[in-house]
N, CA, C and O atoms as a Tripos MOL2 file, in Angstrom:
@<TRIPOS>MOLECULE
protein
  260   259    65     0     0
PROTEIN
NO_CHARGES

@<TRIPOS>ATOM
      1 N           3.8100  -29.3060   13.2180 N.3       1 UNK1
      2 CA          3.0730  -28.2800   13.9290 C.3       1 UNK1
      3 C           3.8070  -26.9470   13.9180 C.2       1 UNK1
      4 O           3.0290  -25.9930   13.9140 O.2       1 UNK1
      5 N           4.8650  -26.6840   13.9120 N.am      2 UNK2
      6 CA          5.8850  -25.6080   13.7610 C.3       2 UNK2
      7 C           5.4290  -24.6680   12.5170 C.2       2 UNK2
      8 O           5.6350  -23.4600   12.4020 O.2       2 UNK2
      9 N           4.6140  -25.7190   11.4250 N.am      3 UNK3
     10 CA          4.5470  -24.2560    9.7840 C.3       3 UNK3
     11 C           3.1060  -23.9250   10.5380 C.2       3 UNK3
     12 O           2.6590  -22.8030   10.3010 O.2       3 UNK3
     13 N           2.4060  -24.6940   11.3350 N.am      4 UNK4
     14 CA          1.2390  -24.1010   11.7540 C.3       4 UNK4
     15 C           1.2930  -22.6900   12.6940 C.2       4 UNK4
     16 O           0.3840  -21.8600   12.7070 O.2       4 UNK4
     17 N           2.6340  -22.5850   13.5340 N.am      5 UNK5
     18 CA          2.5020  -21.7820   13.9430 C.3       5 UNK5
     19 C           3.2140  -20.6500   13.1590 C.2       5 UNK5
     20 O           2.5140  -19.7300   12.7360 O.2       5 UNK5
     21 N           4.1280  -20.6450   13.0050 N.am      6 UNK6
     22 CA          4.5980  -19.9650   11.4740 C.3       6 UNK6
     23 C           3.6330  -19.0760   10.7330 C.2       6 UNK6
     24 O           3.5510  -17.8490   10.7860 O.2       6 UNK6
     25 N           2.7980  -20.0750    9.9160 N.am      7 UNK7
     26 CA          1.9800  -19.6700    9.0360 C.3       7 UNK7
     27 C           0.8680  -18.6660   10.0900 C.2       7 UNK7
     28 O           0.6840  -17.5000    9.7400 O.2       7 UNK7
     29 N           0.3520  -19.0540   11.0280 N.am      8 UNK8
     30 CA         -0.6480  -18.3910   12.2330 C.3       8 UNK8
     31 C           0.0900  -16.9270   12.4230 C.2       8 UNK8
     32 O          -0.6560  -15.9750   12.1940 O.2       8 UNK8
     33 N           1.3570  -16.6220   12.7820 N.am      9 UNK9
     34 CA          1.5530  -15.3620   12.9720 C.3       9 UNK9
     35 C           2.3870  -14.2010   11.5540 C.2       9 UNK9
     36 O           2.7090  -13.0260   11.3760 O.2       9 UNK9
     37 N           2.3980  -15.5580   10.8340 N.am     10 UNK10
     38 CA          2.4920  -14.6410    9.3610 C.3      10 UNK10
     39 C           1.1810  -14.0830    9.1890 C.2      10 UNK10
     40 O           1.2030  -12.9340    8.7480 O.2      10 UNK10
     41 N          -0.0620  -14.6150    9.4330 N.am     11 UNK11
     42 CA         -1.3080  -14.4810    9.0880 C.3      11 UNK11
     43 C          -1.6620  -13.1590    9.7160 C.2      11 UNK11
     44 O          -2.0660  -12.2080    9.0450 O.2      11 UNK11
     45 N          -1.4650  -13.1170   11.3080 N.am     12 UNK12
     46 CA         -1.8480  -12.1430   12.0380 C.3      12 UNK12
     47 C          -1.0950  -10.6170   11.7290 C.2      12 UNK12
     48 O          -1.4980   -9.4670   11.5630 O.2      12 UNK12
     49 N           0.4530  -11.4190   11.7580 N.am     13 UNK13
     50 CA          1.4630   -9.6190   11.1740 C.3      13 UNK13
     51 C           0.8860   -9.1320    9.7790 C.2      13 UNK13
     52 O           0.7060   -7.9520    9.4770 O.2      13 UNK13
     53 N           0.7160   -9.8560    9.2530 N.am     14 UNK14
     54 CA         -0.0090   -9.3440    8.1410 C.3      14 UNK14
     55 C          -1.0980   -8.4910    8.1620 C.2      14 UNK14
     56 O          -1.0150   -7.2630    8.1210 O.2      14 UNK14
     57 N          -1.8860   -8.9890    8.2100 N.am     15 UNK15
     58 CA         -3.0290   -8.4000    9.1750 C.3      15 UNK15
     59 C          -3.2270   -6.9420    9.2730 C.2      15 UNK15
     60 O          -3.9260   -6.0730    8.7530 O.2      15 UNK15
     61 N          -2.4290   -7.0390   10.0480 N.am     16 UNK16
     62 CA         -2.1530   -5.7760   11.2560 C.3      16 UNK16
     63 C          -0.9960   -4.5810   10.0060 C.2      16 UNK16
     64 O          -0.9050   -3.3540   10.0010 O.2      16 UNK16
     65 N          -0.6570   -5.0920    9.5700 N.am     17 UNK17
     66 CA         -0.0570   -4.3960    8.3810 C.3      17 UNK17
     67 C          -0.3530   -3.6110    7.0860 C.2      17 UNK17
     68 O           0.1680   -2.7510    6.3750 O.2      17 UNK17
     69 N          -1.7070   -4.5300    7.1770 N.am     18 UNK18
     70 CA         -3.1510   -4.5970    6.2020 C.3      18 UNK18
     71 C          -3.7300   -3.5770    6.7260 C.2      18 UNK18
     72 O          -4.0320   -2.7060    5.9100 O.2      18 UNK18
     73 N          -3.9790   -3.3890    7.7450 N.am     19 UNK19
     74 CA         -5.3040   -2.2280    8.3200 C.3      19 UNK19
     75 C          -4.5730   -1.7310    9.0490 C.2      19 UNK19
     76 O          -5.0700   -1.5470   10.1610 O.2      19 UNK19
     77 N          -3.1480   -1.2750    8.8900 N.am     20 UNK20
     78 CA         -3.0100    0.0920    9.4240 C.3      20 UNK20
     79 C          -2.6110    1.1520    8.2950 C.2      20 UNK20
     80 O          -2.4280    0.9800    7.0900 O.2      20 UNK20
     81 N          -2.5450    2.1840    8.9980 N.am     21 UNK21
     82 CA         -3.0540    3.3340    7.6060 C.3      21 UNK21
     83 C          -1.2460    4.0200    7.5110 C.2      21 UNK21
     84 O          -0.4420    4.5320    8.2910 O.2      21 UNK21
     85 N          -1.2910    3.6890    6.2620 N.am     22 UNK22
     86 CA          0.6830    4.7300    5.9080 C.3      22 UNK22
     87 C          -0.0530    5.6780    5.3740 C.2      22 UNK22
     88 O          -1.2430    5.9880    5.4200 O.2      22 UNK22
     89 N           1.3370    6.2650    4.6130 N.am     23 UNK23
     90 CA          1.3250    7.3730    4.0360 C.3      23 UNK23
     91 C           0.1880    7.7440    2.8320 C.2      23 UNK23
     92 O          -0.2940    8.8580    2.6220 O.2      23 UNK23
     93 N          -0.0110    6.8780    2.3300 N.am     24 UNK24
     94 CA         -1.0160    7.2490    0.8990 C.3      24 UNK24
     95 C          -1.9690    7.5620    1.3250 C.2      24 UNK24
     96 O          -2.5250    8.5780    0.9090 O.2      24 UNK24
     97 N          -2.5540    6.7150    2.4150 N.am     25 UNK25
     98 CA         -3.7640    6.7790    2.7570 C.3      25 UNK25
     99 C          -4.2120    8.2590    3.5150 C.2      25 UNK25
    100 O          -5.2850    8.8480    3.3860 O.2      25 UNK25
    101 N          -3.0700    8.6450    4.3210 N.am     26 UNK26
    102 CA         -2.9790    9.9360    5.0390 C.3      26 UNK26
    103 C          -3.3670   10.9030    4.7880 C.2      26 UNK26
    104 O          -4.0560   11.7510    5.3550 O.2      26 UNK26
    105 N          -2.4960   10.6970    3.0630 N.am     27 UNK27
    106 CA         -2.3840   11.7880    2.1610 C.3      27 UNK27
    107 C          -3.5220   11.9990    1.2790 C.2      27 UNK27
    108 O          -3.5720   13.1510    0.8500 O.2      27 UNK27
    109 N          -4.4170   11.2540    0.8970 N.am     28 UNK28
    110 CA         -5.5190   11.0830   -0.1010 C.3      28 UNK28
    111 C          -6.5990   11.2080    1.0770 C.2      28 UNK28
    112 O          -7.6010   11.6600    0.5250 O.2      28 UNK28
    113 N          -6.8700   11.0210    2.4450 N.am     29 UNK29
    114 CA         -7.5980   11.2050    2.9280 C.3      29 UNK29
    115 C          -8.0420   13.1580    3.1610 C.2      29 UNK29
    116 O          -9.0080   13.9050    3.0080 O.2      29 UNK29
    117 N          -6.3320   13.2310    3.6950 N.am     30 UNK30
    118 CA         -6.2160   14.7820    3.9050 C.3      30 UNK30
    119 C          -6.5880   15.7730    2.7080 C.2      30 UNK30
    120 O          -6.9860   16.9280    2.8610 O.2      30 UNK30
    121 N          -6.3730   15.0650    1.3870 N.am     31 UNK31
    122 CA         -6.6840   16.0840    0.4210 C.3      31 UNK31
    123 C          -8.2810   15.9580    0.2280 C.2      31 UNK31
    124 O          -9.0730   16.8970    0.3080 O.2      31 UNK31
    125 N          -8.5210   14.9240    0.0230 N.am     32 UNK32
    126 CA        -10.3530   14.5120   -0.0070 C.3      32 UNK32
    127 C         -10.8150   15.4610    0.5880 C.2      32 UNK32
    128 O         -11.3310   16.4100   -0.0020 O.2      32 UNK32
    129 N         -10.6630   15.3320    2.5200 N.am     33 UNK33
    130 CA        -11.2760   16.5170    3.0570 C.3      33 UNK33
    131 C         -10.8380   17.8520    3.2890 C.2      33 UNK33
    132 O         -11.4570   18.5360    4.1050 O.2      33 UNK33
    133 N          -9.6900   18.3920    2.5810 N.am     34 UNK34
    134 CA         -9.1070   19.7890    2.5810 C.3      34 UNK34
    135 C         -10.0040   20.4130    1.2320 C.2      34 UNK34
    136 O         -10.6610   21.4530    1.1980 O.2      34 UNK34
    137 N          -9.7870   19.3970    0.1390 N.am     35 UNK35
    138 CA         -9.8360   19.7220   -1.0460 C.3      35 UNK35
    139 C         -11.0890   19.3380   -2.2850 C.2      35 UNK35
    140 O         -11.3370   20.0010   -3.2930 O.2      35 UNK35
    141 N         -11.8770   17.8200   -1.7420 N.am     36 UNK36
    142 CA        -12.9330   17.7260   -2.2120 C.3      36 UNK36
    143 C         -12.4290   16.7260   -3.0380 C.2      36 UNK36
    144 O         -11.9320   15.6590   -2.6770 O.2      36 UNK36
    145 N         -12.6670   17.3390   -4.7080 N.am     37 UNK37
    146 CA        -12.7060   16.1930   -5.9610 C.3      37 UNK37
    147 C         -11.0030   15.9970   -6.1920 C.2      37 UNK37
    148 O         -10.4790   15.1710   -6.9390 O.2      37 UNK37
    149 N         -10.3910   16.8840   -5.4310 N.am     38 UNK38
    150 CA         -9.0740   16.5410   -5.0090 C.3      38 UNK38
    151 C          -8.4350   15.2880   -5.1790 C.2      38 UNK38
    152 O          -7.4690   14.7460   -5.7160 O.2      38 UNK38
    153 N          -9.2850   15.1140   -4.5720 N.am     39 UNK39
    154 CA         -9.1500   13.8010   -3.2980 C.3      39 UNK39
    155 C          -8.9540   12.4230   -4.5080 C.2      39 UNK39
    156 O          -7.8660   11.8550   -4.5990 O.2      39 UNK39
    157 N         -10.0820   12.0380   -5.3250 N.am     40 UNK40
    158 CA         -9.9300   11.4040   -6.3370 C.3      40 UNK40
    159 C          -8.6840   11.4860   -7.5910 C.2      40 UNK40
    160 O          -8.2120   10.4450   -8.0480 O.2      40 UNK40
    161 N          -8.2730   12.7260   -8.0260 N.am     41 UNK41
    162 CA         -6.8790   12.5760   -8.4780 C.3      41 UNK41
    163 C          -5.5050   12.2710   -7.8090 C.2      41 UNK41
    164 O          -4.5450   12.0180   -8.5360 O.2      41 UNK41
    165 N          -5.3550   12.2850   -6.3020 N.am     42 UNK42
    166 CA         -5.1480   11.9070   -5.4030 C.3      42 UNK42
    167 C          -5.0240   10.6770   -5.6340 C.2      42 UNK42
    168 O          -4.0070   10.1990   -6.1360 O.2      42 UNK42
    169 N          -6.3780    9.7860   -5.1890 N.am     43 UNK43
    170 CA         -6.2640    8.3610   -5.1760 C.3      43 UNK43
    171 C          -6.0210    7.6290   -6.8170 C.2      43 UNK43
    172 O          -6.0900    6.4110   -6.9850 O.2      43 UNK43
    173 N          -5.7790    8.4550   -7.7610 N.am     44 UNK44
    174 CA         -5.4450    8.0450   -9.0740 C.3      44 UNK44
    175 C          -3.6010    7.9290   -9.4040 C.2      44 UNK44
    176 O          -2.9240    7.2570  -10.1820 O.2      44 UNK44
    177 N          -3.3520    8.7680   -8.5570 N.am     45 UNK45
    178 CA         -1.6570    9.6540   -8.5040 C.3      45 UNK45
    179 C          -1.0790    8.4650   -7.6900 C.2      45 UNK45
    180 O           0.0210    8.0240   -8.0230 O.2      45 UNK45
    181 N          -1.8180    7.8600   -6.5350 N.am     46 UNK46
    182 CA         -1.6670    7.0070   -5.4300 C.3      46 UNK46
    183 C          -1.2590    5.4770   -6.1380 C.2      46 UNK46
    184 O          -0.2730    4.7470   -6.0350 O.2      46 UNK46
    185 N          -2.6440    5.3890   -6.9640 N.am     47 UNK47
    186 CA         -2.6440    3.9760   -7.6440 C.3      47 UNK47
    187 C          -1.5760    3.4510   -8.6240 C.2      47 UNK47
    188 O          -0.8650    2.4470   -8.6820 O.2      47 UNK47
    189 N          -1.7900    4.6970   -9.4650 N.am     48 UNK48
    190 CA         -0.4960    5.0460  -10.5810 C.3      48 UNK48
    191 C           1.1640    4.5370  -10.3060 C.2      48 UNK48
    192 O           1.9030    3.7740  -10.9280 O.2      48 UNK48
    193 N           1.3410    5.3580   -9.0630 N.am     49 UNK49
    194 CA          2.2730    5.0060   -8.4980 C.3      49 UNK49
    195 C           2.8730    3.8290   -8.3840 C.2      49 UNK49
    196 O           3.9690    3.4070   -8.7530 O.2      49 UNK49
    197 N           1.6440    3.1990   -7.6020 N.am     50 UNK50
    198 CA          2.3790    1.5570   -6.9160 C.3      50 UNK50
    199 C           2.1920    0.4700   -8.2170 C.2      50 UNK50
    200 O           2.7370   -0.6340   -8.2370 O.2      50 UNK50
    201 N           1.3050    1.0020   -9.3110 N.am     51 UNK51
    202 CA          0.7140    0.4650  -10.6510 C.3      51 UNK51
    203 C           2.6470   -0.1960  -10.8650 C.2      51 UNK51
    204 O           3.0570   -1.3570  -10.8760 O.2      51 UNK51
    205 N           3.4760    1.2210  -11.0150 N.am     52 UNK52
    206 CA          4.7390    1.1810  -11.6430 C.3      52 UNK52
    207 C           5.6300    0.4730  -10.6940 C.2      52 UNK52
    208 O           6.4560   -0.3830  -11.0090 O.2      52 UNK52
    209 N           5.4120    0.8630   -9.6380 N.am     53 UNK53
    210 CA          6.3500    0.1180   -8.7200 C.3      53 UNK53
    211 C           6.4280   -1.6890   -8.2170 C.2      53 UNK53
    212 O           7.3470   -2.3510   -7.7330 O.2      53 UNK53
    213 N           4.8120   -2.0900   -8.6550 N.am     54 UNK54
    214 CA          4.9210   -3.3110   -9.3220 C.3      54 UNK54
    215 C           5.4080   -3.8180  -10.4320 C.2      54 UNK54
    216 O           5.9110   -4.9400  -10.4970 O.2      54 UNK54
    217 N           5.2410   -2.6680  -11.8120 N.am     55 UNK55
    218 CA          5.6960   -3.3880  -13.0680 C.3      55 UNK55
    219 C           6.7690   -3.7060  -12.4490 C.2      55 UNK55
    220 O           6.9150   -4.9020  -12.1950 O.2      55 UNK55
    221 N           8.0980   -2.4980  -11.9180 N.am     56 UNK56
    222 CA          9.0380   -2.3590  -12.0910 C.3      56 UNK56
    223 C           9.5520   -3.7270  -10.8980 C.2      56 UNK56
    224 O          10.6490   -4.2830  -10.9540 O.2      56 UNK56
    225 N           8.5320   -4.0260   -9.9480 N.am     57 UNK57
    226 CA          9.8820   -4.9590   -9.1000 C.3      57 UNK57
    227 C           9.4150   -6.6990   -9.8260 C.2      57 UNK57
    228 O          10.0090   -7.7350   -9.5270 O.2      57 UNK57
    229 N           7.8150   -6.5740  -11.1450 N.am     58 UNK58
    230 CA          7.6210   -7.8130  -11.9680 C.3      58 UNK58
    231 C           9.1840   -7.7460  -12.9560 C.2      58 UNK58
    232 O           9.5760   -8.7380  -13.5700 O.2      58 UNK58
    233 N           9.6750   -6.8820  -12.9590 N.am     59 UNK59
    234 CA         10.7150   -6.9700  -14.0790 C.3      59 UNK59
    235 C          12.3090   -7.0840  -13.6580 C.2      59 UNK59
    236 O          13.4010   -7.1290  -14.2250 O.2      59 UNK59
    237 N          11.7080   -7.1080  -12.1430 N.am     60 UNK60
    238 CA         13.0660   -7.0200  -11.1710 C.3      60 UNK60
    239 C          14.0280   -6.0790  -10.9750 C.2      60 UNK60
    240 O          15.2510   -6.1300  -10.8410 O.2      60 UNK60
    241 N          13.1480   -5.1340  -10.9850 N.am     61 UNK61
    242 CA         14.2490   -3.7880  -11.2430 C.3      61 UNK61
    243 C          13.9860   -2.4250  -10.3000 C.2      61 UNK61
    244 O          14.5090   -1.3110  -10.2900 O.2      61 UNK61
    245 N          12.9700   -3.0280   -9.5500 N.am     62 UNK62
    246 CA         13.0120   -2.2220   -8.0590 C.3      62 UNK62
    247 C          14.1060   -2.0300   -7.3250 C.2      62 UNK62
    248 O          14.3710   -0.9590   -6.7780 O.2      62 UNK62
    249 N          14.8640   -3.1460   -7.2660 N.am     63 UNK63
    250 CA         16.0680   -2.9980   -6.4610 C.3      63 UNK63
    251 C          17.0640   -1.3490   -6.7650 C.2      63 UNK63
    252 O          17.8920   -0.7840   -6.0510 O.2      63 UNK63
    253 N          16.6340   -1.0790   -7.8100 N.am     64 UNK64
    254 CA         17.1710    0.0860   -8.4270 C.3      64 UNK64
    255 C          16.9370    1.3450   -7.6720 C.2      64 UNK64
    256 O          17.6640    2.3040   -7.4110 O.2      64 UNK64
    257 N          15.4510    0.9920   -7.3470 N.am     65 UNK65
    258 CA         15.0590    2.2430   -7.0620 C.3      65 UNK65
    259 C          15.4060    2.4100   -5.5070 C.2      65 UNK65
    260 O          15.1610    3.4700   -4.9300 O.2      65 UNK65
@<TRIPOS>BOND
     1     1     2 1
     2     2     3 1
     3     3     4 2
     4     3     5 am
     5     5     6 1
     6     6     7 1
     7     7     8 2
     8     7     9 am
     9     9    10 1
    10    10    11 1
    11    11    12 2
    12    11    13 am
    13    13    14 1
    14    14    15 1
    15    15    16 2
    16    15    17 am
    17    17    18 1
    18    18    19 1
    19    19    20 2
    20    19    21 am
    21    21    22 1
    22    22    23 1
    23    23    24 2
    24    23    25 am
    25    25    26 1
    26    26    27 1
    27    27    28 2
    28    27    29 am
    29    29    30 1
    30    30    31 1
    31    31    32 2
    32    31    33 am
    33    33    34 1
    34    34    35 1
    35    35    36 2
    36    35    37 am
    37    37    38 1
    38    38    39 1
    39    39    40 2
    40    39    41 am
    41    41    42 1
    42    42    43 1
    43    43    44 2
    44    43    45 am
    45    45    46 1
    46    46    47 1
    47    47    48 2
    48    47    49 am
    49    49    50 1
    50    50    51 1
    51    51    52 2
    52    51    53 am
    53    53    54 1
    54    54    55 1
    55    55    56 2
    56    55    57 am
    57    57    58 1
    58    58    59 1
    59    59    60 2
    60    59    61 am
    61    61    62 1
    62    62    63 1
    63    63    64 2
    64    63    65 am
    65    65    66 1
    66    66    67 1
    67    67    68 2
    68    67    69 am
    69    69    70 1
    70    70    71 1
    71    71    72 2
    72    71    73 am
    73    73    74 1
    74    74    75 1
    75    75    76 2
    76    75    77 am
    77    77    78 1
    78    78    79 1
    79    79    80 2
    80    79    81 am
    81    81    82 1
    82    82    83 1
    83    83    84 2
    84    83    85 am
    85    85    86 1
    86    86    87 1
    87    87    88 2
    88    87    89 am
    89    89    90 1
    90    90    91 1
    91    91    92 2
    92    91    93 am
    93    93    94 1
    94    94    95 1
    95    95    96 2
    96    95    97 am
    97    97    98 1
    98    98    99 1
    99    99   100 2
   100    99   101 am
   101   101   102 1
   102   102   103 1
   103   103   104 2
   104   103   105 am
   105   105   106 1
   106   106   107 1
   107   107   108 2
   108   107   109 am
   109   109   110 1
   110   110   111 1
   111   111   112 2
   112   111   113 am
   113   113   114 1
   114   114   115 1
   115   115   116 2
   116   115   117 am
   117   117   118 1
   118   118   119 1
   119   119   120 2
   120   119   121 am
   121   121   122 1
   122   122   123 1
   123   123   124 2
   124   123   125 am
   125   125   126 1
   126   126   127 1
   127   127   128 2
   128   127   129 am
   129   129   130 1
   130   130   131 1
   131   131   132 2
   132   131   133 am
   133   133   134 1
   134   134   135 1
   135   135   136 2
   136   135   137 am
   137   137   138 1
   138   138   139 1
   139   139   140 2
   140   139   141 am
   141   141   142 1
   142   142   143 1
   143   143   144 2
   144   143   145 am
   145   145   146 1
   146   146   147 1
   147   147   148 2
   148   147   149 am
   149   149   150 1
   150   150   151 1
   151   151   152 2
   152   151   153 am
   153   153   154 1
   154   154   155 1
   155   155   156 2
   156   155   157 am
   157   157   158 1
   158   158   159 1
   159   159   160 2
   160   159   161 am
   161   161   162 1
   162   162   163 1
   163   163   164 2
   164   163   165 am
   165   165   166 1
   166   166   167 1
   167   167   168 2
   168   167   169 am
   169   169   170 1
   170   170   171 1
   171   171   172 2
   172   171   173 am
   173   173   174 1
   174   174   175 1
   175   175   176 2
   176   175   177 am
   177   177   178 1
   178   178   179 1
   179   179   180 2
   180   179   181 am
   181   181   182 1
   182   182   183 1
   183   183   184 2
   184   183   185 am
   185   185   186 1
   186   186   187 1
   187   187   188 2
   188   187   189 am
   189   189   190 1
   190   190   191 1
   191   191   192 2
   192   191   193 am
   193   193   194 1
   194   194   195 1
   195   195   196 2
   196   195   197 am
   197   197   198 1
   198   198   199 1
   199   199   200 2
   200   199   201 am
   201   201   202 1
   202   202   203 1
   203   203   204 2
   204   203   205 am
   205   205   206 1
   206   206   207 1
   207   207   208 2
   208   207   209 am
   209   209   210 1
   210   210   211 1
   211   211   212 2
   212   211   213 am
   213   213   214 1
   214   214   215 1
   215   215   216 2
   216   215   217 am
   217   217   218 1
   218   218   219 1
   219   219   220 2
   220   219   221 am
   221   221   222 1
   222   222   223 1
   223   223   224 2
   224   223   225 am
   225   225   226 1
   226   226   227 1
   227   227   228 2
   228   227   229 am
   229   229   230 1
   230   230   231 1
   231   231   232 2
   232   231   233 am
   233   233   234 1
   234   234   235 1
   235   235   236 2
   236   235   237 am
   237   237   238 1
   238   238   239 1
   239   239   240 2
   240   239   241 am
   241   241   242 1
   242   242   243 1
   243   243   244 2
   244   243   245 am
   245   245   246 1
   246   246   247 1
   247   247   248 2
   248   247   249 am
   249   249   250 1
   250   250   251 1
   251   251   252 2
   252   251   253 am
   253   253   254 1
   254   254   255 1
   255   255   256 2
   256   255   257 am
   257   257   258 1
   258   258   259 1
   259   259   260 2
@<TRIPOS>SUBSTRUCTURE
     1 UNK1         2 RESIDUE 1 A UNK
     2 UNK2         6 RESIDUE 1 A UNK
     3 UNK3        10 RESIDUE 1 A UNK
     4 UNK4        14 RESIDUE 1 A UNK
     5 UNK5        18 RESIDUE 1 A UNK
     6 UNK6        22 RESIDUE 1 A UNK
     7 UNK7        26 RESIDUE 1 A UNK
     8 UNK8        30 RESIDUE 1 A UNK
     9 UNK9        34 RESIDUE 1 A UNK
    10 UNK10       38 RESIDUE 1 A UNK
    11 UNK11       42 RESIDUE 1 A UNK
    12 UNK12       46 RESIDUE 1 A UNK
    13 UNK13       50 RESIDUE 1 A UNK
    14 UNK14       54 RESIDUE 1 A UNK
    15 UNK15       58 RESIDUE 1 A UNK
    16 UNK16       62 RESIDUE 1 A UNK
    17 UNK17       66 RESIDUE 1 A UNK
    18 UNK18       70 RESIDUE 1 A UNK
    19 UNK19       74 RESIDUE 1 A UNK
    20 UNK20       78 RESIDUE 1 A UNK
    21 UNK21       82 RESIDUE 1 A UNK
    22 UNK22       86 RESIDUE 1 A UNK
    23 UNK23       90 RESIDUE 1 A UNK
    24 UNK24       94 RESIDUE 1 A UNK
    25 UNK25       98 RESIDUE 1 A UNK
    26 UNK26      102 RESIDUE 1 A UNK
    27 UNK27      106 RESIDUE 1 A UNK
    28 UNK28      110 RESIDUE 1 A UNK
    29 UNK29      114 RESIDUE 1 A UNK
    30 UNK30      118 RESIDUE 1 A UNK
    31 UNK31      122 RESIDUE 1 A UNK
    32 UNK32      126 RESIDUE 1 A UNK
    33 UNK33      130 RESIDUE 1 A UNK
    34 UNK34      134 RESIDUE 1 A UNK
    35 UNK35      138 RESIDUE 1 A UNK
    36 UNK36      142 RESIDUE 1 A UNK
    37 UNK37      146 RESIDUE 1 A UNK
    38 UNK38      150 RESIDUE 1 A UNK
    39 UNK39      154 RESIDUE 1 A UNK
    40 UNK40      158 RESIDUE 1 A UNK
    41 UNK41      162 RESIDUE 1 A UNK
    42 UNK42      166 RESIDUE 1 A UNK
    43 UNK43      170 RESIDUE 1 A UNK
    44 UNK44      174 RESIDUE 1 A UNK
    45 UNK45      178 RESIDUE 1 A UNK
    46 UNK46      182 RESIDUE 1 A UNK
    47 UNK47      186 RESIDUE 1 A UNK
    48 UNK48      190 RESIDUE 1 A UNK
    49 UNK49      194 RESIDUE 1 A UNK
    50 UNK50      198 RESIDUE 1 A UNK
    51 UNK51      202 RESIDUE 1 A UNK
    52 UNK52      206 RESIDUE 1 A UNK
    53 UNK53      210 RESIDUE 1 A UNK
    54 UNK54      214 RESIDUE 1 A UNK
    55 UNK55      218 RESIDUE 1 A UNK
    56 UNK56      222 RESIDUE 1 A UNK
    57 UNK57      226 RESIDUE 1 A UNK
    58 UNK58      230 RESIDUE 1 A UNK
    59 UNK59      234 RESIDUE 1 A UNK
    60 UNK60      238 RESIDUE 1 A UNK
    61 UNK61      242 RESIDUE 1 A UNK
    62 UNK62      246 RESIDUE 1 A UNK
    63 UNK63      250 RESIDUE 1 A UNK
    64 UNK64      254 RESIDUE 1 A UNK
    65 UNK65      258 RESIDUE 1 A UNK
């Protein structure tokens, strides 16, 4: 019963980690409505980003950064 509860508030922190809003989101929101079609190179610049920052920690080499 112990991984049940375990697993239950891994589930929930998660969660809550999931739907709260950081920085990208801040930032691509603020340009969207400052700036318009902005906003979409924005959420391309955004994606791009974390695109690399996955290759880089699939190749194990985030630690670098």
């Amino acid at each position: 019963m112990e991984n049940i509860t375990d697993l239950s508030l891994f589930l929930i922190s998660s969660l809550l980690l999931i739907i709260s809003p950081d920085p990208d989101f801040v930032y691509v929101i603020n340009s969207g409505i400052e700036q318009g079609k902005i906003g979409i190179s924005s959420v391309l610049g955004v994606a791009l980003g974390l695109w690399i920052h996955s290759l880089l920690t699939t190749f194990g080499l985030s630690s670098l950064l």
